[in-house]
C-alpha positions as CSV (number, residue, x, y, z in Angstrom):
1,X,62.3,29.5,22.0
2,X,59.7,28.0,19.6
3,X,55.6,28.1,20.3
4,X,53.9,25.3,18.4
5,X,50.5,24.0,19.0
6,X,48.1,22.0,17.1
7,X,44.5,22.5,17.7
8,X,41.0,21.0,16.6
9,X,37.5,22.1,17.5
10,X,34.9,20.6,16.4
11,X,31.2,22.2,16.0
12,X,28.2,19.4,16.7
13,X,26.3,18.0,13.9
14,X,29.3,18.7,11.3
15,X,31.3,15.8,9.2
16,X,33.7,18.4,7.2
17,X,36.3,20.6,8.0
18,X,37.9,23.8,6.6
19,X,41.4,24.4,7.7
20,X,42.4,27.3,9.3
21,X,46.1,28.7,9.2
22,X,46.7,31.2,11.6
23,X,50.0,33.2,12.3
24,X,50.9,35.0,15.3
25,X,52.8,37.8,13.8
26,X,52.6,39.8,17.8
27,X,55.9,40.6,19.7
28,X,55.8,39.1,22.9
29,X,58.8,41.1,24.3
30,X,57.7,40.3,28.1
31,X,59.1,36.3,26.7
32,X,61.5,37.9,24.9
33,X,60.1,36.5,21.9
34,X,60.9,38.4,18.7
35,X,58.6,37.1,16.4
36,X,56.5,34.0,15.7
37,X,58.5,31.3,14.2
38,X,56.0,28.6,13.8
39,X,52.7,29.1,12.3
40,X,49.7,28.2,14.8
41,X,47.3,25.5,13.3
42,X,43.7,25.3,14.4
43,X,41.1,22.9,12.6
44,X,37.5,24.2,12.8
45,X,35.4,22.3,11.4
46,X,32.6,24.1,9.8
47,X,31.0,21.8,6.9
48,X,30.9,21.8,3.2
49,X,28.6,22.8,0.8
50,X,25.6,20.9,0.4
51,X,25.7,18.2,-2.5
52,X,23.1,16.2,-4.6
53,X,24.1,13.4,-6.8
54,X,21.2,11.1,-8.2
55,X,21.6,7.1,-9.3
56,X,23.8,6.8,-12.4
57,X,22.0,4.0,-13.7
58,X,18.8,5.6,-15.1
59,X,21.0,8.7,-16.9
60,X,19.3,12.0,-17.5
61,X,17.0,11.6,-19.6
62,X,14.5,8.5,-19.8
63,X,11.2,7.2,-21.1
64,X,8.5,6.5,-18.2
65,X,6.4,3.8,-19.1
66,X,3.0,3.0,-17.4
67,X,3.3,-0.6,-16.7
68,X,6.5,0.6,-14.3
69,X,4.6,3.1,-12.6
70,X,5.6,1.8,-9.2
71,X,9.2,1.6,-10.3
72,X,11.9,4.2,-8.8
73,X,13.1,6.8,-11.4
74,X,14.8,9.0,-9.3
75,X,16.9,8.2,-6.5
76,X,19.1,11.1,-5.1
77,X,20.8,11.9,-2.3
78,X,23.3,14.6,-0.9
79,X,25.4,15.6,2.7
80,X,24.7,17.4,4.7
81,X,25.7,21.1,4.4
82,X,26.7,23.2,6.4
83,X,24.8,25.2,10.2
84,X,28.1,27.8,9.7
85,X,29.2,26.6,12.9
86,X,25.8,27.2,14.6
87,X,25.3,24.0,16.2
88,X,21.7,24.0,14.6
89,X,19.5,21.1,13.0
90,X,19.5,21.3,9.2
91,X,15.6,20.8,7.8
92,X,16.1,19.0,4.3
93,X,13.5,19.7,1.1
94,X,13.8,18.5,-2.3
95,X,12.0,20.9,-4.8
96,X,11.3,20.2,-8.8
97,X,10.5,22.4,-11.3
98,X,10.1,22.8,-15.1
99,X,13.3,24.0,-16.3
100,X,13.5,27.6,-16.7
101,X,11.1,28.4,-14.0
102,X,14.4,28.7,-12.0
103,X,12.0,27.2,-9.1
104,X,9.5,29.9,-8.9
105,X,6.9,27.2,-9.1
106,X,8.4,24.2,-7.5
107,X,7.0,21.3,-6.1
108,X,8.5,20.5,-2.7
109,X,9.0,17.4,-0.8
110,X,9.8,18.1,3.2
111,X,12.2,15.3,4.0
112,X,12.7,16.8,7.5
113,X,16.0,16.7,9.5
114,X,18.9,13.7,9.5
115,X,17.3,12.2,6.1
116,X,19.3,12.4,3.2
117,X,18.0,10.4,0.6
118,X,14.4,10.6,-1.4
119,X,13.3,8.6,-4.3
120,X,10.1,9.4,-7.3
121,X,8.3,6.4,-8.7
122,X,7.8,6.6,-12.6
123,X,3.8,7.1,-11.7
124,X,4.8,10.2,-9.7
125,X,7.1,11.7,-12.1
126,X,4.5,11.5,-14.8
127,X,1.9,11.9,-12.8
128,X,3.6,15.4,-12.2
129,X,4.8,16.2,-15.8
130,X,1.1,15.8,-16.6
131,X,-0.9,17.1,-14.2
132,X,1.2,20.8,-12.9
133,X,3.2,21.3,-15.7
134,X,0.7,20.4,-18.6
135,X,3.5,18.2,-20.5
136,X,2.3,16.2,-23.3
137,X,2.1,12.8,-23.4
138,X,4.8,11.0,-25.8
139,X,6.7,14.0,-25.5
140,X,9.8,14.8,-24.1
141,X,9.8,17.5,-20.9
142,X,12.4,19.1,-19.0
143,X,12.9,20.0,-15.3
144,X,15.0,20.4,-12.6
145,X,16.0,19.7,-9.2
146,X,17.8,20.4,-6.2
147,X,18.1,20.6,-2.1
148,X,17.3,23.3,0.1
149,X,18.8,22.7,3.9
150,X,16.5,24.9,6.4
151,X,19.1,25.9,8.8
152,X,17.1,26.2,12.4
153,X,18.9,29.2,13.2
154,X,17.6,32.3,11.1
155,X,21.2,34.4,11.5
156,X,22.5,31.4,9.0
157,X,22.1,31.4,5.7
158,X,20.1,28.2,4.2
159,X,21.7,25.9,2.2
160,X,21.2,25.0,-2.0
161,X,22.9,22.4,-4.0
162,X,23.6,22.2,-7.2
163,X,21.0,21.7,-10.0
164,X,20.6,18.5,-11.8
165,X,19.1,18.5,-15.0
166,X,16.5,15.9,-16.8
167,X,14.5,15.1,-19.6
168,X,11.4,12.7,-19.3
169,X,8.7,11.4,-21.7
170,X,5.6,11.3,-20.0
171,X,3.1,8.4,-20.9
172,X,-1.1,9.1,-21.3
173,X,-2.0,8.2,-17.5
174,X,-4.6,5.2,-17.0
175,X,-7.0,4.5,-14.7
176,X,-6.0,3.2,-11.0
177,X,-9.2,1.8,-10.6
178,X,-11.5,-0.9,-12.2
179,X,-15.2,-2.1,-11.4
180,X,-17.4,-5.5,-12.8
181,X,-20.2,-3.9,-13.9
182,X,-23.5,-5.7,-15.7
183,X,-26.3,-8.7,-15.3
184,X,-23.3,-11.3,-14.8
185,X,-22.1,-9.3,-11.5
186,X,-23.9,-10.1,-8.4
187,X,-24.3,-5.7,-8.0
188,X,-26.0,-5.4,-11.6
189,X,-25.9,-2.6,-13.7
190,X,-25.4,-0.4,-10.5
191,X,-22.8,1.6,-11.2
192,X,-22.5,3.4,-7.6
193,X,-22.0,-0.3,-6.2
194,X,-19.8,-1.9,-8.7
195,X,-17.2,-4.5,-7.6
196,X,-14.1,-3.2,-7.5
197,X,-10.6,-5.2,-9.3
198,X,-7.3,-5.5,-7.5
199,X,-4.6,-4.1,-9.6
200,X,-1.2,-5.9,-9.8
201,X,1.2,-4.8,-6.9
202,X,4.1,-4.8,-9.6
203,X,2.4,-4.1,-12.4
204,X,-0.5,-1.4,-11.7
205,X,-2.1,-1.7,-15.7
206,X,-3.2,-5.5,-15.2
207,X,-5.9,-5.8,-13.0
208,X,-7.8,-9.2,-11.7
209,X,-11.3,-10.1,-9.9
210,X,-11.5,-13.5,-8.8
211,X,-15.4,-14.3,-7.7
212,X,-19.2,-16.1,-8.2
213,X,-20.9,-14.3,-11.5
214,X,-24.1,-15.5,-13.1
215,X,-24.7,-15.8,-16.7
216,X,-25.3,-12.7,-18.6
217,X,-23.5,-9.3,-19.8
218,X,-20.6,-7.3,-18.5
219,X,-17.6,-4.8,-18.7
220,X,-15.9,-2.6,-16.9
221,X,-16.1,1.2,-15.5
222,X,-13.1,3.1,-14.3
223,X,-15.3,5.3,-11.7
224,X,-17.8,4.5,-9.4
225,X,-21.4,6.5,-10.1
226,X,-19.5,6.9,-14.0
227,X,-20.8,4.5,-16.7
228,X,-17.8,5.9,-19.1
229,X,-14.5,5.7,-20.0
230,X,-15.9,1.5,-20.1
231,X,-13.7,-1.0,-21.1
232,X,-15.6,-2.9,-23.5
233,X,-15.0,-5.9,-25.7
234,X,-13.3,-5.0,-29.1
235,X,-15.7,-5.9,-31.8
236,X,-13.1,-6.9,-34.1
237,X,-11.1,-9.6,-32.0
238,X,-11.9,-12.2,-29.2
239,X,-9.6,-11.5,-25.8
240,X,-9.0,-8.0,-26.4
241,X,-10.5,-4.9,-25.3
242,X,-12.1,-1.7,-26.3
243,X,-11.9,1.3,-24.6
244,X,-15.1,3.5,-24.9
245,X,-15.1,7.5,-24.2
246,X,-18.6,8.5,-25.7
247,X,-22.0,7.3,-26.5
248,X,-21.0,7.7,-30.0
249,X,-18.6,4.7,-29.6
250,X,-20.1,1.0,-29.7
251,X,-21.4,-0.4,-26.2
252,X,-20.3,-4.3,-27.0
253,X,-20.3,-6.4,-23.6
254,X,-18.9,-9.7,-22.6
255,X,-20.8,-12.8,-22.0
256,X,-20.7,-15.9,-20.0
257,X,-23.3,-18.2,-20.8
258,X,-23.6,-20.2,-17.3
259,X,-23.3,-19.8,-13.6
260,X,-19.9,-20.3,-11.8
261,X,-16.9,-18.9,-10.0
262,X,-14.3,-16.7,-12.9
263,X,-11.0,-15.8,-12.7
264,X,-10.9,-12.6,-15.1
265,X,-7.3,-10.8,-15.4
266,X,-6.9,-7.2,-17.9
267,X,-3.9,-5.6,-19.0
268,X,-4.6,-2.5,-20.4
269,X,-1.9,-2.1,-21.8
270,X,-1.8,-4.7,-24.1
271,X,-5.7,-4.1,-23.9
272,X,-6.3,-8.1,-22.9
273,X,-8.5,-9.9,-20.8
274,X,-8.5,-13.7,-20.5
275,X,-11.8,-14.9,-18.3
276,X,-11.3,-18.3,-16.9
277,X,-14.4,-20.1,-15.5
278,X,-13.2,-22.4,-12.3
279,X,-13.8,-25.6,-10.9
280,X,-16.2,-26.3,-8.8
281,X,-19.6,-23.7,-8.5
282,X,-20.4,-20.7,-6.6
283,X,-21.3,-20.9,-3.1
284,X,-22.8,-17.8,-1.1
285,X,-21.8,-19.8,2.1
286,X,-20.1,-23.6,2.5
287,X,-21.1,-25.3,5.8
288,X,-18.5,-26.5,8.3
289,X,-19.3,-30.1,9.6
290,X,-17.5,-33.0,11.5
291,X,-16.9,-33.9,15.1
292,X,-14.4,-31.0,15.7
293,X,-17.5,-28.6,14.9
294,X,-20.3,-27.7,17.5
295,X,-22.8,-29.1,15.0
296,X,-20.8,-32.7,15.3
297,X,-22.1,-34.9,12.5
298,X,-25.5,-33.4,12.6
299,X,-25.5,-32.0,8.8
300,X,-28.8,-29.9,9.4
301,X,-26.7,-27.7,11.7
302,X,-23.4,-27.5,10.1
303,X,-21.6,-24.3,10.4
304,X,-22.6,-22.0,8.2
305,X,-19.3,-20.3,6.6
306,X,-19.9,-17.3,4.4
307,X,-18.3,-15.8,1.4
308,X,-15.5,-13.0,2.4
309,X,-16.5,-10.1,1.4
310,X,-13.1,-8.7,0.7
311,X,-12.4,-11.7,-1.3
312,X,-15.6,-13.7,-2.8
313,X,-13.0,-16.5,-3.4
314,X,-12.1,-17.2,0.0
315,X,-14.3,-18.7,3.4
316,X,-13.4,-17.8,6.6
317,X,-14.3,-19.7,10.0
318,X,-13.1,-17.9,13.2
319,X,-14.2,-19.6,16.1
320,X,-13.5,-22.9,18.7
321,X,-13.1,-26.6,17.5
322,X,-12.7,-29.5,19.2
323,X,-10.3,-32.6,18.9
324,X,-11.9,-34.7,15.4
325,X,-12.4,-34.5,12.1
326,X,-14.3,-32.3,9.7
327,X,-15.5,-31.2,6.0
328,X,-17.5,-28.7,4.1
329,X,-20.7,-29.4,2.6
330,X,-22.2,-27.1,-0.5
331,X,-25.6,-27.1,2.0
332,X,-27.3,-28.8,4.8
333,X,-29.3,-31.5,3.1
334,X,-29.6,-34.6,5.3
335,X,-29.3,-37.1,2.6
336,X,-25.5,-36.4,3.0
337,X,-25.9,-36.5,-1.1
338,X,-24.7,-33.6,-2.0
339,X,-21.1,-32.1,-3.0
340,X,-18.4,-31.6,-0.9
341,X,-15.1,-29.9,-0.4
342,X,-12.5,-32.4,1.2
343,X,-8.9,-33.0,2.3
344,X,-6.6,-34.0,-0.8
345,X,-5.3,-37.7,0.4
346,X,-2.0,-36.2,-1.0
347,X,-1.5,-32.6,0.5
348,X,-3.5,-31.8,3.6
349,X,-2.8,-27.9,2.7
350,X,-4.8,-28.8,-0.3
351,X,-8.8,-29.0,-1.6
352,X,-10.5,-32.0,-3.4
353,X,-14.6,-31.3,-5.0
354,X,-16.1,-34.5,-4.3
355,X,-19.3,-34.7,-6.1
356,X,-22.4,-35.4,-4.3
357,X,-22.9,-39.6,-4.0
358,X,-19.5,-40.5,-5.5
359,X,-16.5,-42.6,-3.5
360,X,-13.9,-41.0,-0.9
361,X,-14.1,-39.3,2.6
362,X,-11.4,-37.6,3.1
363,X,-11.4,-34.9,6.0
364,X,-9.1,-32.6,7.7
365,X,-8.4,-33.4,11.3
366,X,-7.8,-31.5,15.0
367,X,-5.5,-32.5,17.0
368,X,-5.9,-30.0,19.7
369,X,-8.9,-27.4,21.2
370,X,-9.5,-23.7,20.9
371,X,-10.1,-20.5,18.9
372,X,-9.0,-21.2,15.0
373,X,-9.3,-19.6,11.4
374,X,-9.5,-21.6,9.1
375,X,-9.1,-19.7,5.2
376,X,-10.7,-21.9,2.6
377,X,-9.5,-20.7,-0.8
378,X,-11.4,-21.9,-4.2
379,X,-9.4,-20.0,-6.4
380,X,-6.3,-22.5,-5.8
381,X,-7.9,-25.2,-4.0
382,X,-6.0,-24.6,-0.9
383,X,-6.7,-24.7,3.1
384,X,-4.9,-23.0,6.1
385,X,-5.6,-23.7,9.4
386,X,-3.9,-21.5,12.0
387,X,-4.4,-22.4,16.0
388,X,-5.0,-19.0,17.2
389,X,-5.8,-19.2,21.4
390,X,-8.6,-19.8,23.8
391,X,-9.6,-16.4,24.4
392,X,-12.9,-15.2,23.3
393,X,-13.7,-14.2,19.6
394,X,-13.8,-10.2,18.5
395,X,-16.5,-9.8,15.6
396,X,-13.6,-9.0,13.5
397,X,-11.6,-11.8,11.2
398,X,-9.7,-8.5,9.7
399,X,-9.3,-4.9,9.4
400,X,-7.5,-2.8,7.2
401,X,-5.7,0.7,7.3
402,X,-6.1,3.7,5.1
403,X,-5.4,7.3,4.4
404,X,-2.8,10.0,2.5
405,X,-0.5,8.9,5.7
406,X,-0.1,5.3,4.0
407,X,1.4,4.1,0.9
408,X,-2.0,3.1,-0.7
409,X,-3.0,6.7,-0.1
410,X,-7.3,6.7,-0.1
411,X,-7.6,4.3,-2.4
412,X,-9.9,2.1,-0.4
413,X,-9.8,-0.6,-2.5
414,X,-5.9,-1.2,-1.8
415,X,-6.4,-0.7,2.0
416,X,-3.7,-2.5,3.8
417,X,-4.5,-5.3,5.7
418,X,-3.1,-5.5,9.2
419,X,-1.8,-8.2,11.2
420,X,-3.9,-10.2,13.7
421,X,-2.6,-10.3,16.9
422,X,-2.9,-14.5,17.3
423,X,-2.9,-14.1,21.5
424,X,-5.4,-11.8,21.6
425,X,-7.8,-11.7,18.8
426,X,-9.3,-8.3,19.7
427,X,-6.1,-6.5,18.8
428,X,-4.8,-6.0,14.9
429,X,-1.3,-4.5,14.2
430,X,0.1,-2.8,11.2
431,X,3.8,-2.2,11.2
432,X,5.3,-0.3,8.7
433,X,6.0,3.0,7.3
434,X,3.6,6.1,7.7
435,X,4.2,9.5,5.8
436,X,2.7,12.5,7.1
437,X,-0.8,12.7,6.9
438,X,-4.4,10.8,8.4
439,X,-5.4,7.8,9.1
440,X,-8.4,5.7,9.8
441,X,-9.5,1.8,9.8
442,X,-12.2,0.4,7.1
443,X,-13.7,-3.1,7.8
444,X,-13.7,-4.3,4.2
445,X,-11.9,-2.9,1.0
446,X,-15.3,-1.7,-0.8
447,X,-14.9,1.1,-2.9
448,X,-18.2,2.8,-2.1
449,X,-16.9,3.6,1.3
450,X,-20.6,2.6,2.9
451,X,-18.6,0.6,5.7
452,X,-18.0,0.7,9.1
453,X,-14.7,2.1,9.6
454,X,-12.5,2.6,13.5
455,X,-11.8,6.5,13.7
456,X,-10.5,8.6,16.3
457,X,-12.6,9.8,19.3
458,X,-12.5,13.6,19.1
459,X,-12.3,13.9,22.9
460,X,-8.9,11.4,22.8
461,X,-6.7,10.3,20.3
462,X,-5.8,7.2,22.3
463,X,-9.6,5.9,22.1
464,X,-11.7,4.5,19.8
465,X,-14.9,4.5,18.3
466,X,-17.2,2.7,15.9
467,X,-18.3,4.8,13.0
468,X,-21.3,3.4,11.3
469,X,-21.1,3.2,7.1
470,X,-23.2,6.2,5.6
471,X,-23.0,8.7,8.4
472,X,-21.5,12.1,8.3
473,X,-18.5,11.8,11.1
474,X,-15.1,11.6,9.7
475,X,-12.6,11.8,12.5
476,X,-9.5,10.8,11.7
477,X,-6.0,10.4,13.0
478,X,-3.3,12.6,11.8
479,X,1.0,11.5,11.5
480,X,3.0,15.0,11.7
481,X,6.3,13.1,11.5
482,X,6.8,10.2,9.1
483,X,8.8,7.0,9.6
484,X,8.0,3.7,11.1
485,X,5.3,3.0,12.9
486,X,4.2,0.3,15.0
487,X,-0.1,0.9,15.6
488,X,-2.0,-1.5,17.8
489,X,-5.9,-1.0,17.8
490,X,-8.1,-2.8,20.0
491,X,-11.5,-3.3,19.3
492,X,-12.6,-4.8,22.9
493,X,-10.9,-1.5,25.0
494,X,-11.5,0.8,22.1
495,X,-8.2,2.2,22.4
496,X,-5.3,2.5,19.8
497,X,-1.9,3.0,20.2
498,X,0.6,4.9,18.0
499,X,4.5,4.4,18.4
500,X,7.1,5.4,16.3
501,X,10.0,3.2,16.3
């Protein structure tokens, strides 16, 4: 008589198995079996070593370059190990070191459990190369990397992969920020209040400001209260820049010899800068008039409509209009003589500068009553209109979202802008992904961080307060696990709520 079985077991959590051959080798004389004639198979599956294997495309070894700082250099990835058959959640880190340190001194990322992937931006890497392990600029550096797998259980032993080895040359870092400073900016030669650039969100070494300056001198600090490093202008060449570290160096300026809105754009890397002067003129504030406005045709009490302050390009009208027509006049004169931004009789999405006394009408028109905003945009001459609801106005038209918890880290000047809620204007949403740190909610992107900002009542996380530009508090909110995050903060019940999807 034969005995043959065939039997798995599985342990949870496991995706590998190790096979088992076991043979019975025991007489069983009360059977009257004489030996075992079949072996016994059982299929435990334990797990395999943990592996890491990184993109194939960017090699081993690579040059980081500074215009694709935000670019991914390392993408890696690996399985997930092994509990020994504990049943117990694997915690993932990915560490990197200089080579030879055999990771004595290694920076770890905490990836947390069921995540098996992690990628490093080029600005990271170099960032790193530069800043912990003193590498030199233009030089090539190596280091190394693996995975450690925390197993929960403490009688297991942890898990390591293998070591992958690479070879980088670092690039001399530049700055992340840039400020208009001189007589042509509307802040002066402040340097504590200079107004900040937005960098390119591809492309972090070209930098633009769109807005109203005056005619006069500037350039451009890389660090608020800091009148040097400056880019300056290159004495020897028009459109290119100079970068000065010392008083020793020359202090030439740009000029613009008259009044007007100017598009300015700098790559520093190239060291260029191209300053564009715009159509039209700057306007602290445009006024809203026409039938569909409370003021009706009454000119001396159009709408006033101020400059954004997050953009100086832009004007933003929140509020109710009624079924008509309107316009915007440069200012409230009643001798209806003056310039005007109108409706292009070709595009209705787009902006015509009528000059003051000159032929056409053309107007926008609303068709139907309640709460809009309406997004006048002078840098391309364009118009949105967006029907938002009846409901009552907040005092906000945005807010934005910033911390060491979001991608934009604390650079206030790159806050993130979150979504208004259209059917109920006292609510804004961000959606997205959150890493593990804090929080809090600025009312403008000014780099001086002077604003009012939401933060976190100390007493409850799930309320709200108002904390007033300039004063002391800092109470902010904190992630402990990142991943997606859906955050709705109201500014009417002063309450916030924090979901992770």
């Amino acid at each position: 008589m034969k005995f043959n079985s065939n039997i798995k077991s599985c342990v949870p959590n496991q995706r590998y198995g190790a096979r088992l051959i076991l043979c019975l080798m025991a007489m069983l004389a009360s059977l009257g079996f004489s030996a075992c004639q079949e072996e016994y198979e059982a299929e435990i599956l334990l797990g395999s070593p943990l592996s890491l294997k990184s993109n194939e495309k960017n090699g081993t070894e690579f040059m980081l370059e500074v215009a694709k700082a935000k670019q991914n250099v390392l993408e890696l990835s690996w399985t997930n190990g092994t509990n020994h058959g504990t049943g117990s959640a694997i915690s993932y880190s990915v560490e990197l070191d200089a080579a030879g340190n055999n990771f004595s001194k290694a920076l770890k990322y905490n990836i947390g459990k069921a995540a098996f992937t992690k990628s490093i931006t080029q600005g990271d890497l170099n960032k790193i190369i530069i800043e912990r392990w003193k590498g030199t600029p233009g030089k090539s550096f190596s280091f190394e990397v693996r995975v450690t797998g925390d197993v929960a259980d403490e009688k297991a032993d942890d898990n390591f992969s293998e070591v992958l080895e690479y070879k980088a040359v670092p690039y001399k870092p530049l700055t992340n920020t840039l400020y208009l400073i001189g007589s042509a900016s509307s802040t002066g030669w402040d340097n504590s209040r200079s107004m900040p650039l937005t960098a390119d969100s591809d492309n972090p070494t070209i930098f633009r400001y769109t807005g109203a300056m005056k005619a006069g001198e500037f350039k451009f600090i890389t660090t608020l209260g800091q009148y040097m490093p400056s880019y300056n202008k290159a004495a020897d060449a028009e459109g290119k820049l100079f970068l000065r570290e010392n008083e020793s160096q020359p202090d030439n300026k740009f000029k613009i010899s008259e009044d007007g809105i100017y598009k300015l754009e700098l790559d520093l890397v190239k060291m260029s800068i191209s300053v564009e002067k715009q159509a039209g003129a700057p306007y602290e504030a445009l006024y809203l008039v026409g039938d569909a406005t409370s003021a009706d045709w009454a000119i001396d009490k159009a709408v006033e409509v101020a400059r954004s302050t997050s953009n100086p390009y832009q004007f933003v009208y929140r509020g109710f209009m009624k079924k008509g027509e309107f316009k915007y006049a440069v200012n409230r004169n009643t001798d209806w003589q003056q310039d005007m931004f109108m409706r292009n009789p070709e595009d209705d999405s787009k902006v015509i500068f009528h000059e003051g006394g000159s032929k056409g009408d053309t107007k926008w028109n609303i068709e139907k009553e309640g709460t809009y905003r309406i997004t006048l945009d002078l840098s391309d001459y364009t118009i949105k209109t967006e029907f938002l609801s009846k409901h009552e106005l907040s005092d906000y038209d945005v807010l934005y979202i910033v911390g060491d918890a979001t991608s934009v880290e604390w650079s206030v000047t790159e806050a993130i802008e979150m979504k208004y809620d259209p059917e109920n204007p006292f609510q804004f949403i961000y959606e997205g992904p959150l890493k593990k740190g804090e929080f809090k909610f600025p009312v403008n992107r000014n780099g001086d961080w002077q604003q009012d900002m939401f933060m976190k009542d100390p007493k409850n996380p799930s309320k709200v307060y108002l904390h007033k530009g300039g004063q002391s508090d800092d109470s902010k909110w904190n992630i402990e696990t990142a991943g997606e995050y859906k955050i709705v903060l109201d500014v009417k019940k002063m309450e916030i709520a924090i979901n992770k999807k």
